[in-house]
C-alpha positions as CSV (number, residue, x, y, z in Angstrom):
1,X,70.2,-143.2,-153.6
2,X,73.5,-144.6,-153.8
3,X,75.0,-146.5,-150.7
4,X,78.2,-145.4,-148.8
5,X,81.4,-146.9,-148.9
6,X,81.6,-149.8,-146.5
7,X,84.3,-149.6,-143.5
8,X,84.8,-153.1,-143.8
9,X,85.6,-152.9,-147.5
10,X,89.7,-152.6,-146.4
11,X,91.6,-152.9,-143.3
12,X,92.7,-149.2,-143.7
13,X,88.9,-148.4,-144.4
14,X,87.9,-150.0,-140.9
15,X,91.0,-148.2,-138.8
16,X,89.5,-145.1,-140.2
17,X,86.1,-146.1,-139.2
18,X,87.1,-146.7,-135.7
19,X,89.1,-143.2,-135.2
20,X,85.6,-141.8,-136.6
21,X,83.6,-143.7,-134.0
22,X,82.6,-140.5,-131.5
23,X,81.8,-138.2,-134.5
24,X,79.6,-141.6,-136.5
25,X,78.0,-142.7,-133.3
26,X,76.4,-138.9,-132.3
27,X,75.4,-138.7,-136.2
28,X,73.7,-142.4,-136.6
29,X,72.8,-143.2,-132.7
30,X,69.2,-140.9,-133.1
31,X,69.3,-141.2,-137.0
32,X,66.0,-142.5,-138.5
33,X,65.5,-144.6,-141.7
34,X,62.1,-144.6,-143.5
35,X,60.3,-147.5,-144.6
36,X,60.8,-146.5,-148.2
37,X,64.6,-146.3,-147.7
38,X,64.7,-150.1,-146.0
39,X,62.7,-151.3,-149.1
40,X,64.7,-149.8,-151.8
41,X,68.6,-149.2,-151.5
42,X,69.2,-150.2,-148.1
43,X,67.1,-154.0,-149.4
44,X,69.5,-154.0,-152.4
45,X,72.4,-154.1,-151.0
46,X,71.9,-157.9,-150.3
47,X,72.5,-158.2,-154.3
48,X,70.0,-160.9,-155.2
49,X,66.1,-160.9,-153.6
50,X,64.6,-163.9,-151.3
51,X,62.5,-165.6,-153.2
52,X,58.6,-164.6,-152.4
53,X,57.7,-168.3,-152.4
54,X,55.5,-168.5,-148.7
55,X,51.6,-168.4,-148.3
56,X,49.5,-167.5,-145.6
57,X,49.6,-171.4,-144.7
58,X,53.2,-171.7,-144.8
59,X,53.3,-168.8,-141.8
60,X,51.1,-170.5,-139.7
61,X,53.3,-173.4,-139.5
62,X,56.0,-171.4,-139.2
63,X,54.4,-170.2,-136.1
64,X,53.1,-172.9,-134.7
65,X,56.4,-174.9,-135.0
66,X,58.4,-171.9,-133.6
67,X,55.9,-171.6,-130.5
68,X,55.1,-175.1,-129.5
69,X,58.9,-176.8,-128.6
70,X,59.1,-178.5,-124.8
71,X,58.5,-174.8,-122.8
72,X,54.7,-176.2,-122.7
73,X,55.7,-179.5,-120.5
74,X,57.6,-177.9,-118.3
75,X,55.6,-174.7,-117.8
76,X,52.4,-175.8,-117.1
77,X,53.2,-178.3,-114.3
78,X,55.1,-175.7,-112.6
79,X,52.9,-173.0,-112.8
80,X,50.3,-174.9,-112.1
81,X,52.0,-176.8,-108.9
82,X,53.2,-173.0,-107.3
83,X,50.7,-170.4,-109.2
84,X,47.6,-171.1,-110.9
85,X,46.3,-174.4,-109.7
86,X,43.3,-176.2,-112.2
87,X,42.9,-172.1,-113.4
88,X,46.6,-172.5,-115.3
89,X,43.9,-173.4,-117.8
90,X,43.0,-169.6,-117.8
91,X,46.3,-168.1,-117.4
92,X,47.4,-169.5,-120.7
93,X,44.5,-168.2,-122.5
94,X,45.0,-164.3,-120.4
95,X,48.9,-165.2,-122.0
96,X,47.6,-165.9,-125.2
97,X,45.3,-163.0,-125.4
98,X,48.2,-160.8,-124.8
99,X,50.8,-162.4,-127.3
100,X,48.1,-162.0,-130.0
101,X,47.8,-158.3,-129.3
102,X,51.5,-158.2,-129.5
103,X,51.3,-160.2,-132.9
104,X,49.0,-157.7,-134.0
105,X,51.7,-155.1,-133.7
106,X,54.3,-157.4,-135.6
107,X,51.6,-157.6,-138.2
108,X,50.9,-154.2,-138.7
109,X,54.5,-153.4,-138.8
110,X,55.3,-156.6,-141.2
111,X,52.6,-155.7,-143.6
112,X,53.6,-152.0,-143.6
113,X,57.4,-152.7,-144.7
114,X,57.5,-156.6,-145.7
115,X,61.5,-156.7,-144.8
116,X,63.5,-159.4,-143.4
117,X,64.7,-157.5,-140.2
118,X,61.5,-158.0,-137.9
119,X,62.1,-156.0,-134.8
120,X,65.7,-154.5,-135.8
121,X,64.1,-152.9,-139.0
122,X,60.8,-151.7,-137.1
123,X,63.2,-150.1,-134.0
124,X,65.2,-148.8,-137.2
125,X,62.5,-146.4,-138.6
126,X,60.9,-145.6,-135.0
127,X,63.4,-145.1,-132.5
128,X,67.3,-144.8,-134.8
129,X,69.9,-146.6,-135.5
130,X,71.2,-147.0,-131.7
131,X,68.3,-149.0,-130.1
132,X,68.2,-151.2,-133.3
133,X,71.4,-151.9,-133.0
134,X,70.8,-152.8,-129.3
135,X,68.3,-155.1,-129.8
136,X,69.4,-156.5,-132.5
137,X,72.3,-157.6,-131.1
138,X,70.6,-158.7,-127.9
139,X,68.3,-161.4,-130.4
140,X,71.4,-162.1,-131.9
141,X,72.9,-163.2,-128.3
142,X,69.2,-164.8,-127.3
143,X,68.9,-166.6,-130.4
144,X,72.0,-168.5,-130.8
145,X,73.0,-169.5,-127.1
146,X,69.1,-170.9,-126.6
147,X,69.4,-172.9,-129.7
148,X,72.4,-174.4,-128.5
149,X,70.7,-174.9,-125.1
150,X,67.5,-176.7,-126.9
151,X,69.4,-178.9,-129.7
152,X,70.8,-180.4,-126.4
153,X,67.2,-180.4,-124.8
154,X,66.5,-182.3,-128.1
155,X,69.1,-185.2,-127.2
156,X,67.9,-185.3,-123.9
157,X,64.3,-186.2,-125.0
158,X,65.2,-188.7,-127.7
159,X,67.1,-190.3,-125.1
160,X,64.2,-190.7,-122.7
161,X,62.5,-191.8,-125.6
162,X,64.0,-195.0,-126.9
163,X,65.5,-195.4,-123.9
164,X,69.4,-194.9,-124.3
165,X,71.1,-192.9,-121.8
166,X,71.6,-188.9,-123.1
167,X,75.8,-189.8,-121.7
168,X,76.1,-192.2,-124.6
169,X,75.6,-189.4,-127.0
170,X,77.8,-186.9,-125.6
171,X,81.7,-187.4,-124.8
172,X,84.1,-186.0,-122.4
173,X,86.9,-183.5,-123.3
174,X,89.0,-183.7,-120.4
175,X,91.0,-180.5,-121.5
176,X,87.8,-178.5,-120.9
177,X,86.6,-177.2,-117.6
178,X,84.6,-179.6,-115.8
179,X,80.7,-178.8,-116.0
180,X,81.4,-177.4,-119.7
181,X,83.3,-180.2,-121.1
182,X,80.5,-182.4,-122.4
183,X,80.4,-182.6,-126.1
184,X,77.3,-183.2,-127.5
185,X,77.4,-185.0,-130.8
186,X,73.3,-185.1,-132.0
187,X,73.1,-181.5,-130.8
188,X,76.0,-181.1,-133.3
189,X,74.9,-183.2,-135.9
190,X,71.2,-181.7,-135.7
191,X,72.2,-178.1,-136.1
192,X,74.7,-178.8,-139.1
193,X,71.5,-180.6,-140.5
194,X,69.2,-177.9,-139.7
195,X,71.1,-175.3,-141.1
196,X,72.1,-177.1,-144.2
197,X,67.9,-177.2,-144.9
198,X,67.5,-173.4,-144.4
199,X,70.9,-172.6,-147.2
200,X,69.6,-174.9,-149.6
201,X,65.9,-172.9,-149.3
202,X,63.2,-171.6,-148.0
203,X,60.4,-173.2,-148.9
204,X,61.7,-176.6,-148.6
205,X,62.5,-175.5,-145.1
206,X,58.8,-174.5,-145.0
207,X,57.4,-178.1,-146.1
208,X,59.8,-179.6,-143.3
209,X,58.4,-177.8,-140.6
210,X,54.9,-178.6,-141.8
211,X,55.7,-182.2,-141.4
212,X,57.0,-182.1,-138.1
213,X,54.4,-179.3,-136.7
214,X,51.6,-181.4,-138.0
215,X,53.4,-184.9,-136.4
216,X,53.6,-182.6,-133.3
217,X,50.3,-181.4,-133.0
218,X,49.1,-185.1,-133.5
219,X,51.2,-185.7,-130.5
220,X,49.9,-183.1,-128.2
221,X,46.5,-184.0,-129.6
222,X,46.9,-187.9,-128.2
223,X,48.1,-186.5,-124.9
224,X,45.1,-184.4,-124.4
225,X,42.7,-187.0,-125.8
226,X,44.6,-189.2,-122.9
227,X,43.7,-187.2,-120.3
228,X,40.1,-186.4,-120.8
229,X,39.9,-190.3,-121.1
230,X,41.9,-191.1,-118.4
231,X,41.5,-188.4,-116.3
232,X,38.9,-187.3,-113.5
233,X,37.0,-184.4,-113.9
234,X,36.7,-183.5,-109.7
235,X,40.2,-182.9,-110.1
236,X,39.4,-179.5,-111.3
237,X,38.0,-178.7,-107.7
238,X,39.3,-181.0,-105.3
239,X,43.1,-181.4,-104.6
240,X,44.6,-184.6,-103.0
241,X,45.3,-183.1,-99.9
242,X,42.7,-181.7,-97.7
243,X,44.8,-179.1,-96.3
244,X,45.6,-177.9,-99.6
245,X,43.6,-174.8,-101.3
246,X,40.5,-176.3,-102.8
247,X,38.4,-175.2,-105.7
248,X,39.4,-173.9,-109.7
249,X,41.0,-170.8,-108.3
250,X,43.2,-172.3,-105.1
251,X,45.3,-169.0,-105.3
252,X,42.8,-166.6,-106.2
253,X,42.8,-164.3,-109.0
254,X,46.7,-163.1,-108.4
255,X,47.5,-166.6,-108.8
256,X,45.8,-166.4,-112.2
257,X,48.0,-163.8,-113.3
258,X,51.1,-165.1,-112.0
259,X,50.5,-167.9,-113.8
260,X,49.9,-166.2,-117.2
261,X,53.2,-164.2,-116.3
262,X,55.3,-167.9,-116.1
263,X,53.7,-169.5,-119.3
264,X,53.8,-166.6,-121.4
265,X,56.8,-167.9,-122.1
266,X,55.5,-170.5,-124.3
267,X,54.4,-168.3,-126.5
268,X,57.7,-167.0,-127.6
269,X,58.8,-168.0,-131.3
270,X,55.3,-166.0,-133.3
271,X,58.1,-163.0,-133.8
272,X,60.2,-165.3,-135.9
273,X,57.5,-165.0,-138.5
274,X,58.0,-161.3,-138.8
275,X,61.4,-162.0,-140.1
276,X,59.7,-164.2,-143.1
277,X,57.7,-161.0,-144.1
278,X,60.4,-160.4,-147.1
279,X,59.3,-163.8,-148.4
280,X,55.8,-163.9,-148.6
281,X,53.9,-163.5,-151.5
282,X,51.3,-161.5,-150.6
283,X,51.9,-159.7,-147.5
284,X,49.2,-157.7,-146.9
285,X,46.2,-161.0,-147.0
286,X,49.1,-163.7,-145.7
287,X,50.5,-162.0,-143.1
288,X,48.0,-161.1,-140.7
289,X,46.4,-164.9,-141.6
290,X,49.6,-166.5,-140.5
291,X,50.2,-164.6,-137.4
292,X,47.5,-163.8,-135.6
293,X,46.1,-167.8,-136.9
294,X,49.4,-169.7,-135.2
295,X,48.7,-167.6,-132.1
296,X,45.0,-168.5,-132.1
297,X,45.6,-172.0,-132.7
298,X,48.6,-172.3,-130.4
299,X,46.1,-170.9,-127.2
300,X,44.0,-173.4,-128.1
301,X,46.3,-176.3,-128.0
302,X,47.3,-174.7,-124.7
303,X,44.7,-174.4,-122.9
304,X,43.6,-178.1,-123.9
305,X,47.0,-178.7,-122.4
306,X,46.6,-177.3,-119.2
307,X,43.4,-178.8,-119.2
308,X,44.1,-182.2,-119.7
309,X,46.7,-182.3,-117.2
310,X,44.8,-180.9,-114.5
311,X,42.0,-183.7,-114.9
312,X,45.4,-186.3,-114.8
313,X,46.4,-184.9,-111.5
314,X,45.1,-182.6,-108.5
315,X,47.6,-179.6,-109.1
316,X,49.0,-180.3,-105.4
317,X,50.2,-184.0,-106.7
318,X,52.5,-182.3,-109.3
319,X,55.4,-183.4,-107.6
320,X,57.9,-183.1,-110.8
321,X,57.0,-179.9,-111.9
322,X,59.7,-180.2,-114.8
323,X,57.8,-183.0,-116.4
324,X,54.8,-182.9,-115.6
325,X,53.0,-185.0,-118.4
326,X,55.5,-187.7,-118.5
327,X,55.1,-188.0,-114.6
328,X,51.0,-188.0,-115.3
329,X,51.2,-191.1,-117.2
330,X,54.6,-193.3,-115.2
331,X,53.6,-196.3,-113.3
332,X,50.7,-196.6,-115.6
333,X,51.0,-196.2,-119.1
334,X,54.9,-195.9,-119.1
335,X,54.6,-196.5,-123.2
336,X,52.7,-192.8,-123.2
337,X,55.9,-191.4,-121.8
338,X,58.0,-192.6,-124.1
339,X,55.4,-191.8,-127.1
340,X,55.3,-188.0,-125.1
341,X,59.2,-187.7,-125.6
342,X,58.7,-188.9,-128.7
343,X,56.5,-185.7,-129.3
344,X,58.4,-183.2,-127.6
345,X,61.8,-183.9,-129.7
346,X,59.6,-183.2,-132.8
347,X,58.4,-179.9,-130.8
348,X,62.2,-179.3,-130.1
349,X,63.4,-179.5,-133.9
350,X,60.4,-177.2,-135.2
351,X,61.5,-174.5,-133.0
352,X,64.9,-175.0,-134.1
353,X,64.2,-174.6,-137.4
354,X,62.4,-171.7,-137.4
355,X,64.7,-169.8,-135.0
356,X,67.6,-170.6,-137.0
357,X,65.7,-169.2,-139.5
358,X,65.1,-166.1,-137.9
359,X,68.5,-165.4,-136.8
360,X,69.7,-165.7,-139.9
361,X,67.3,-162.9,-141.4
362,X,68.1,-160.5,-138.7
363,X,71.8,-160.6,-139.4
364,X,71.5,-160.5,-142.8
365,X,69.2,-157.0,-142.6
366,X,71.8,-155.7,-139.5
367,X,74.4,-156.5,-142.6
368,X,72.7,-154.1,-144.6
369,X,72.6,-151.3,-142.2
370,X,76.1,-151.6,-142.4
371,X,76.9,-152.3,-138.8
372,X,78.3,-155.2,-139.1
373,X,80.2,-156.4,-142.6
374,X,78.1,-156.0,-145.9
375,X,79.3,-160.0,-146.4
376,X,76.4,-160.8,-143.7
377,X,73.7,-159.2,-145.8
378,X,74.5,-161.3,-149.1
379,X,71.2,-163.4,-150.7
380,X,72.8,-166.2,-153.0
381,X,71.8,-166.0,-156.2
382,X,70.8,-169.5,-156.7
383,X,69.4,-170.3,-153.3
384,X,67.4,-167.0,-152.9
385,X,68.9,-167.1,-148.9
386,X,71.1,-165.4,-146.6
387,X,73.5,-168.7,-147.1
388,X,76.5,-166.4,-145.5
389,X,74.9,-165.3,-142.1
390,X,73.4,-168.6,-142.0
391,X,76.4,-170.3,-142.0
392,X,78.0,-168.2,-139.7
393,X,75.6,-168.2,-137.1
């Protein structure tokens, strides 16, 4: 089938475009696309292919680096402190349970029609063109403003780490509003690095996050080691203060849930992977093994988590419920702080990678549905990525 003229070919092509807007909406809003259509012409419109150069392996890092950034160190002490209690332990495995039967969905989906538009393509061949375009946009939106919001998380935790004070990285621009005029330099200077990896390619993007995933989970593995070795196992039942709810379940089952309601958002990051579909090499073995595996082994990491930290303090002693680990160790082992922040920037650049990642593949596949220019959708040639919406996002 041969693809329409684009309204963003020309100037006078677009004005035309827009005066046609009522008449193109009510034709396209309930349209449906089939999988066969997104595979074919609507794929080729990108010009080159992405190179099929990711394993099964590859996706679980991938996963596991877009899932495990700081959320976990700040979740679990607060859920725990107002929710869950020594149960948070349980609520991250009910959370887990119920982002892997969401990653089954993305699986089945992603193995059905291995394209790079994850949720905007699936919406796109279920529900039309509107309700893609909706929530594409809306990922769009989520996806760059929070990775602007964690590449200055990541400056915040470097700084904690070696111990230089997050102001000397950033400088004032006293023609900005105060409150927004605080110019972050690393942030800056990681993202321009971060998106430089995922334009030159894939895979070496994919080897990066393997390296940093694997020095995170050694991380998170040495803080839960600490607090089994450090920690007291009555703390599970018996809270500091008397008058506080005592036992594993302080708050009852409800708490439980609450809990698993708060932390689920740690999980967020497996439906990046859905996005890599387009670039696997065998999608119908690799992809369920690299979704549904980074969730399992994410849950587990969790719940060690939760676990360790509740045997470091009685959940009613959780007093900074933003960082809770880091306030575990201080006045003790003040060097285990540092060596946590040290952990949780690594955390913070694997989730940056692989949402920048993501974002990029959704704009490229919104590019081909022609609702935004066709220059979005172009896959270099030499690179074998979407180098154009990368750059631009």
């Amino acid at each position: 089938m041969e693809s329409p003229p684009s309204s963003f070919s020309t100037f006078r092509s677009y004005l035309r475009a827009l005066a046609q807007t009522p008449s193109r909406f009510a034709h396209r809003a309930p349209s449906v696309s089939s999988s066969y259509e997104e595979l074919s012409w609507v794929k080729s419109r990108s010009g080159s292919n992405m190179h099929k150069s990711l394993r099964w392996y590859d996706l679980i890092g991938l996963g596991i680096g877009g899932m495990v950034g700081a959320g976990v160190f700040v979740t679990t002490g607060r859920a725990s402190r107002l929710y869950a209690g020594p149960a948070i332990l349980i609520s991250y495995a009910i959370a887990g349970l119920c982002a892997l039967l969401s990653a089954f969905c993305y699986t089945e989906f992603a193995v059905h029609m291995p394209v790079a538009g994850g949720a905007f393509s699936y919406l796109r061949i279920t529900f039309g063109e509107f309700a893609a375009f909706l929530t594409g946009a809306n990922l769009i939106m989520e996806y760059v403003m929070s990775n602007a919001a964690v590449a200055r998380g990541f400056t915040s935790y470097l700084s904690a780490a070696i111990g230089i004070p997050t102001a000397k990285w950033r400088f004032t621009a006293a023609a900005l509003p105060k409150g927004f005029n605080e110019i972050d330099l690393l942030a800056v200077a990681v993202v321009l690095t971060v998106t430089l990896i995922i334009c030159y390619s894939t895979r070496e993007s994919s080897i990066l996050n393997m390296i940093l995933t694997t020095l995170h989970v050694l991380f998170i593995i040495f803080v839960v080691l600490m607090g089994f070795w450090k920690g007291d196992w009555n703390n599970f039942t018996r809270p500091m203060n008397p008058n506080s709810p005592s036992g594993f379940f302080p708050y009852g089952p409800s708490g439980v849930f609450n809990g698993a309601a708060m932390v689920y958002f740690s999980y967020i990051g497996y439906d990046a992977v859905s996005t890599m579909a387009e670039e696997v090499r065998y999608p119908i073995k690799d992809i369920p093994i690299g979704v549904t595996g980074s969730v399992v082994i994410v849950t587990i990491l969790y719940c060690l988590m939760a676990a360790s930290m509740s045997m470091l303090l009685p959940y009613d002693m959780v007093i900074d419920v933003e960082a809770p680990f880091a306030a575990a160790f201080s006045g003790r082992w003040e060097w285990v702080s540092k060596v946590i922040g040290v952990g949780a920037s690594f955390g913070i650049s694997t989730s940056l990678l692989v949402a920048m990642l993501g974002q990029a593949r959704y704009m490229c596949v919104i590019g081909r549905s022609s609702v935004v220019p066709a220059w979005f959708a172009r896959v270099h040639s030499k690179t074998s990525t979407p180098l154009n919406a990368s750059a631009f996002l």
